[in-house]
C-alpha positions in Angstrom: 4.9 -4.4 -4.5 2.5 -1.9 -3.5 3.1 -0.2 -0.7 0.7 2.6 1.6 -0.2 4.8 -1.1 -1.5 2.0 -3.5 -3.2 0.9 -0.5 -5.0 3.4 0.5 -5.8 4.3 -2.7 -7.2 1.2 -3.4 -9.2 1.6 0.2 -10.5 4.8 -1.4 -12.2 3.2 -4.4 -13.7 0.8 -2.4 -15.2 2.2 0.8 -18.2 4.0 -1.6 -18.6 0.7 -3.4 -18.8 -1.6 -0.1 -19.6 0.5 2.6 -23.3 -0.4 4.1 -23.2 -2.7 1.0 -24.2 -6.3 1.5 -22.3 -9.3 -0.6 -24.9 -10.8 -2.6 -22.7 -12.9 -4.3 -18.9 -14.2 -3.8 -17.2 -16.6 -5.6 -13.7 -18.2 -5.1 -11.8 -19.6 -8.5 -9.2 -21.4 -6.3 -8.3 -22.5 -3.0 -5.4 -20.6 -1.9 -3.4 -17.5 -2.9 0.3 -17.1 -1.6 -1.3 -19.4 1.5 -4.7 -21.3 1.6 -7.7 -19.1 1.7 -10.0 -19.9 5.1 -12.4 -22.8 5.5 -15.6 -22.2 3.4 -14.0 -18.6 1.9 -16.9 -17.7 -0.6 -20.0 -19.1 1.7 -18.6 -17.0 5.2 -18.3 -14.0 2.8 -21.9 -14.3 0.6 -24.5 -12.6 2.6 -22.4 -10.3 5.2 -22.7 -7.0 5.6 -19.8 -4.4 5.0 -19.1 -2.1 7.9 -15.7 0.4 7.1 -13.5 -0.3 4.4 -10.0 0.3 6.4 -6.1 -0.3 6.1 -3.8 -1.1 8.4 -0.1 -0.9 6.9 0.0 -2.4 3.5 -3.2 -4.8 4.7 -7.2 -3.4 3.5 -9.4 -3.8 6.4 -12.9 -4.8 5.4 -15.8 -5.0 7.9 -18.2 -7.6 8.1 -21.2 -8.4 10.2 -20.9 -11.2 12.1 -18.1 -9.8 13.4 -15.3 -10.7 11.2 -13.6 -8.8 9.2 -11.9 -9.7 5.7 -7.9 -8.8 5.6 -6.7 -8.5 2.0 -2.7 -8.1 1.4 -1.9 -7.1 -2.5 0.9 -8.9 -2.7 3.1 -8.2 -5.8 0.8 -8.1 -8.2 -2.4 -8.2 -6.7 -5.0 -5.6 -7.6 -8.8 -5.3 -7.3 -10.9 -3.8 -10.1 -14.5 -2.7 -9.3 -17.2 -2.9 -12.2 -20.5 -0.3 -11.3 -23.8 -1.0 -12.9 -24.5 0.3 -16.1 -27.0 3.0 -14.5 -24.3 4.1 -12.2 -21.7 4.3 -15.0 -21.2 8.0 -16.1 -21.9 8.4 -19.7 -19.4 9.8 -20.8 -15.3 9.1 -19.8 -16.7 6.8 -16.8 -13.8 5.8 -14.2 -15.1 2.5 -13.6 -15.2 -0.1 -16.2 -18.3 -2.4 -17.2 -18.8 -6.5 -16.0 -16.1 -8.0 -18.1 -15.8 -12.0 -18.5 -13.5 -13.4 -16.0 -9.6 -13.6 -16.6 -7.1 -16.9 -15.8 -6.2 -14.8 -13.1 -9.5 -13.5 -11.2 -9.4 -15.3 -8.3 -11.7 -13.9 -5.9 -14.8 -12.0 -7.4 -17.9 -11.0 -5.1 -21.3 -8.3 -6.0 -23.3 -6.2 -4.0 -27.2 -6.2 -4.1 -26.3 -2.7 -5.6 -24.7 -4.2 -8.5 -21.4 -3.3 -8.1 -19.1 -6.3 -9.3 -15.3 -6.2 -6.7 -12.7 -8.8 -8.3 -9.1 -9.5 -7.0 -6.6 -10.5 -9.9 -3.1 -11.4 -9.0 -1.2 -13.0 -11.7 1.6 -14.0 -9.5 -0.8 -15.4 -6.3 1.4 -13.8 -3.9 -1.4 -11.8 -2.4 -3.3 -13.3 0.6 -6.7 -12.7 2.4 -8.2 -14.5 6.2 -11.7 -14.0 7.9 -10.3 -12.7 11.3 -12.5 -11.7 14.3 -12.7 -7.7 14.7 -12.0 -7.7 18.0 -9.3 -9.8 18.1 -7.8 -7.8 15.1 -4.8 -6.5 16.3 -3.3 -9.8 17.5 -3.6 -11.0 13.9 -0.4 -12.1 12.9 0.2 -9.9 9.9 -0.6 -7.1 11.9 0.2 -7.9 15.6 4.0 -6.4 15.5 3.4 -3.6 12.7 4.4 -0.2 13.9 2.7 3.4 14.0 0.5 4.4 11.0 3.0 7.2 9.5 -0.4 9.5 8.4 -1.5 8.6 12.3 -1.3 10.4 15.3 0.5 7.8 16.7 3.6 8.9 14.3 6.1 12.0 14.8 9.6 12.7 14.9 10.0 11.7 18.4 8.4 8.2 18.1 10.8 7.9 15.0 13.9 8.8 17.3 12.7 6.5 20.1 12.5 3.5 17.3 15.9 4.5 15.9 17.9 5.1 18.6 20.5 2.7 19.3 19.6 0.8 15.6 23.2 0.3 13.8 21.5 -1.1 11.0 20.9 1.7 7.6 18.3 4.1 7.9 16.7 2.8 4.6 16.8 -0.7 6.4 14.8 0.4 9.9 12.6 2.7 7.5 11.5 -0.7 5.6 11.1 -2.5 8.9 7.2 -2.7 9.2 8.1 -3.1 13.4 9.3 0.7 12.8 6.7 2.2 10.9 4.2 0.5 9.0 3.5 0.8 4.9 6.3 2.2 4.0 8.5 0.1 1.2 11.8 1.0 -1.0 10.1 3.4 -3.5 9.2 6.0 -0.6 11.8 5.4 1.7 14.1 6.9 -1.4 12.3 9.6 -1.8 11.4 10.5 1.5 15.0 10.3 2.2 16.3 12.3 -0.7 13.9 15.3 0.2 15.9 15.5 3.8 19.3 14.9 2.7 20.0 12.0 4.5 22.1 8.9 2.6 20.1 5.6 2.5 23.4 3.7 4.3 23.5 6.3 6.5 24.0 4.0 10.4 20.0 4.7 12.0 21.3 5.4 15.2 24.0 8.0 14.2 20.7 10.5 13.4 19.9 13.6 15.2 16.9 14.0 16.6 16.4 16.9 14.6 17.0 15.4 11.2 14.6 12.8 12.3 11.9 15.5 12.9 12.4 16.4 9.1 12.1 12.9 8.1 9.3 12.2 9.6 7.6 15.1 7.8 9.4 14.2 4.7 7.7 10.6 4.9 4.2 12.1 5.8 4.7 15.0 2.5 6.0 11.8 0.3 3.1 9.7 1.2 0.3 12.6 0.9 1.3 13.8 -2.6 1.4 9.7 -3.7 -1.9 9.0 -2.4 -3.0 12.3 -4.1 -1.4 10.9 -7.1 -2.9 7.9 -6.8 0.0 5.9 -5.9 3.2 4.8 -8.1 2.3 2.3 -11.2 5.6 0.1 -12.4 4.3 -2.9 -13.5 0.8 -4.3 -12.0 -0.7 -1.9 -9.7 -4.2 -0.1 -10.7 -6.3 1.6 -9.2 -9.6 0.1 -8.9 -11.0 2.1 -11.8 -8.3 -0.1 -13.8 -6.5 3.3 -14.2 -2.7 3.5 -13.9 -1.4 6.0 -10.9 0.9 8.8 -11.7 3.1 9.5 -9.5 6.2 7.8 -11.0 5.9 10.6 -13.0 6.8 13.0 -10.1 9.9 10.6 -8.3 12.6 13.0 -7.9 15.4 9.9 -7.3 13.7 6.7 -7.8 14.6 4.8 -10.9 16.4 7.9 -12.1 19.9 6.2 -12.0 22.6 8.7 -14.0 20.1 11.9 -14.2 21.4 15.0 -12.4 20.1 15.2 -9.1 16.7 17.6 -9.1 17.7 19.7 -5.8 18.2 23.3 -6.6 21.7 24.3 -6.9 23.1 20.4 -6.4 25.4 19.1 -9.2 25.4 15.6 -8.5 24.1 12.8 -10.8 21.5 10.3 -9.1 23.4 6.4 -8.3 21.8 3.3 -7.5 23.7 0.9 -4.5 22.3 -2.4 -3.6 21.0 -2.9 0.1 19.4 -5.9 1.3 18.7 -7.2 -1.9 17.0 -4.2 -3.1 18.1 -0.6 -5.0 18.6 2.1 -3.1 18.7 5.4 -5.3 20.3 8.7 -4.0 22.4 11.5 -4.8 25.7 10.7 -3.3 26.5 14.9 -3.1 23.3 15.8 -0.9 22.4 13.1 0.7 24.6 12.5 4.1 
């Protein structure tokens, strides 16, 4: 599932294609997702205005006059490919792809009096948009109880003691708790882990404060260098160029069960344990 960096890398690729843009066209292929789309979908979207293009957790944020504002979750294998006019297409080894026919699985596809063609694909349908008004935003219910942004202000090694302390669940589990921190999911929480030293089952409550202060960073470092990446690609997730991210490429413990551990100077050999129904990879000689 994609998680913040996918996200906001997604958010990326969109803001210069929607941003001051208005929907000229939008057309819905179904009526639902992973739960019914709203009332009149397509017709509340065709003619609006986009303000920002945001993100809040794993959830895109887009602005619209009126004031609504569209929330877009990816789901597991939702992604959103963006199609630029042939005059704004580079020549040569452009990012964006050209107006392709629609897919069995496009199933939301609107265009800008630019041009610019924005279509959301998910195979699976587990993805899920509303029309929500902006200032009533944060009492949305995917987003009313989701914790500090973790590339925010609002997030720190203190705020991630005060929302540990006491917790006798795993640290990977209150990491993955959206209530805690928002966007992260199992491939970062690995590896933001790993980088500190601290073991996935490790009791949440049982942390110093300052091993959380290097967690914390460790999170912020792991995210930065994904986003940068543009985010993790395992099975569905693109870009919105259609190109696959990289940084699978750079994980250091995730999905790397049986290779030596890549700390300097550690001997161990990277395991995978079960938790919650998902894997948890670590080095069981660093990690503590």
């Amino acid at each position: 599932m994609p998680e913040l960096p996918e996200v906001e890398t997604v958010r990326r690729g969109l803001e210069p294609v929607l941003a001051g843009q208005r929907l000229a066209r939008a057309r819905q292929f179904r009526p639902d997702l992973r739960w019914p789309l709203p009332e009149r979908f397509a017709e509340r979207l065709q003619g609006r205005r986009v303000g920002t293009v945001g993100r809040r957790g794993k959830f895109l944020l887009i602005g619209l006059d009126g004031p609504e504002t569209w929330i877009v979750h990816l789901g597991m294998s939702g992604r959103i490919l963006v199609a630029l006019p042939a005059a704004e297409r580079e020549p040569l080894g452009a990012f964006h792809h050209a107006v392709a026919a629609r897919t069995t699985h496009d199933h939301v596809v609107v265009a800008t009096e630019a041009g610019a063609v924005v279509t959301y694909n998910d195979a699976r349908r587990f993805g899920a948009m509303d029309l929500w008004p902006t200032v009533d935003l944060d009492s949305h219910p995917w987003l009313a109880r989701l914790g500090p942004e973790p590339l925010g202000n609002a997030f720190s090694g203190p705020v991630l003691a005060g929302a540990l302390a006491r917790k006798m669940t795993s640290v990977k589990a209150a990491l993955m708790d959206q209530r805690v921190v928002a966007g992260l999911g199992n491939i970062y929480v690995c590896e933001a882990l790993w980088r500190v030293g601290i073991h996935p089952a490790r009791i949440a409550g049982t942390i110093s404060a300052a091993r959380l202060e290097r967690l914390a960073g460790a999170v912020v470092e792991t995210l930065e260098e994904a986003i940068a990446a543009g985010g993790s690609s395992l099975r569905d997730y693109r870009q919105t160029d259609g190109e696959l991210g990289y940084f699978q490429h750079g994980f250091r413990v995730y999905d790397r069960e049986g290779v030596p551990c890549p700390r300097t100077g550690c001997r161990g050999t990277v395991r995978r344990r079960v938790q919650a129904g998902r894997s948890s990879f670590y080095c069981p000689r660093c990690q503590r």
